[in-house]
N, C-alpha and C positions, 0 to 999 in steps of 0.2 A: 504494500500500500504506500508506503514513505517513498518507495523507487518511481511510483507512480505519478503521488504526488509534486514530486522533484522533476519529473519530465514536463507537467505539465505548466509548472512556473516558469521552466527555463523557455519551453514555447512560445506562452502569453509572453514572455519578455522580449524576447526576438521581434514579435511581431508587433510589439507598443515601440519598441525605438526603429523598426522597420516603417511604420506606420509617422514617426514623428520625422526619419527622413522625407517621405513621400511629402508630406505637407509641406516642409520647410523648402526643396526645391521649387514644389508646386507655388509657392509664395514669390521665390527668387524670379519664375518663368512670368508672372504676371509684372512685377515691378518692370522686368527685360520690353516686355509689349507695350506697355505705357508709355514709359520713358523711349523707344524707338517711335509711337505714331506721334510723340510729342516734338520727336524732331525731325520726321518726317515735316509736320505740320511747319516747322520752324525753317526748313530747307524751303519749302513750297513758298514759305510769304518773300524767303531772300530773293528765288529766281523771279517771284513775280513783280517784286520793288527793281530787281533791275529790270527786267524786261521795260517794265513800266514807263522807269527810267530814260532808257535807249528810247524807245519809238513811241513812248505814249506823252504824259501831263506832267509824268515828275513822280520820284517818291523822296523822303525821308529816308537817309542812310541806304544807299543802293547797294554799298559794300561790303559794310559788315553792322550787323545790330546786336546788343543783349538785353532779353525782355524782362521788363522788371517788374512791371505793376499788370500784366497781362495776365489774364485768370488763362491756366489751362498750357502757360508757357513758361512759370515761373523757372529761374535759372537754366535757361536757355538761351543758345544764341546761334545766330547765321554768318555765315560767311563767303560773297559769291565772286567765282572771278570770271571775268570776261574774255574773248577774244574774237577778233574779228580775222577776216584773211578777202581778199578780193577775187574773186573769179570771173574772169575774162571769156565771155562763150560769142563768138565774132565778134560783132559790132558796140554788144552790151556788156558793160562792169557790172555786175552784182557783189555786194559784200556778203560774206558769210559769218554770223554770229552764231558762238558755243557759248553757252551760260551754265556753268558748275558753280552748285548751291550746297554747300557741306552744314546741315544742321548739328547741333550737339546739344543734348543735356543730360543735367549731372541730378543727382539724388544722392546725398550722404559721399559714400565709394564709386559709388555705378557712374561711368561716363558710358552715354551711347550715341552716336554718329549714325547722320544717315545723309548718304549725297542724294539729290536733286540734277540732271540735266535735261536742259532745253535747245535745240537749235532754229536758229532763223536764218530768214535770207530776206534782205531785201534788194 
């Protein structure tokens, strides 16, 4: 009965600190998903203030921003860099724009990154 009992606690034990990895990762993979659409979100506003920038009305910081007072961006920032290159096809120049948008945000430890690119031609 004692030998019995002794198997059955070393079991339940295994499978309560098996059970508390499982949550504890399952916790790390959510923070990971947040913190990625949240600089997903933060790459998209950079390539879109430059775009904007380039060919549109203007934005506010085309290059690099860190949000501060933005629900949903806190400790986040973008960073976009531009280039252009000219193509020549007979008689017409057209410019070609690349726009890389690198978002980042941080939580405690965690940094996570997420590029954004766009190309144009006008």
């Amino acid at each position: 009965m004692l030998v019995i009992a002794l198997f059955v606690i070393i079991v339940l034990g295994l499978l309560g600190i098996t059970m508390t990895r499982l949550l504890s990762s399952s916790s790390e993979t959510v923070v990971y998903e947040v913190l990625g659409q949240r600089a997903l979100n933060a790459a998209r506003a950079g390539v879109d203030c430059a775009v904007a920038n380039q060919f549109g009305t203007g934005c506010n910081n085309p290059v690099n921003k860190t949000f501060i007072n933005v629900p949903g961006l806190e400790n986040c920032t973008y960073t976009v860099l531009a280039n252009n290159k000219a193509i020549v096809d007979g008689a017409k120049t057209f410019t070609y724009w690349t726009f890389a948008s690198i978002g980042e945000c941080s939580a405690g430890n965690t940094i996570v990154n997420r590029t954004v690119y766009v190309d144009a031609k006008i």
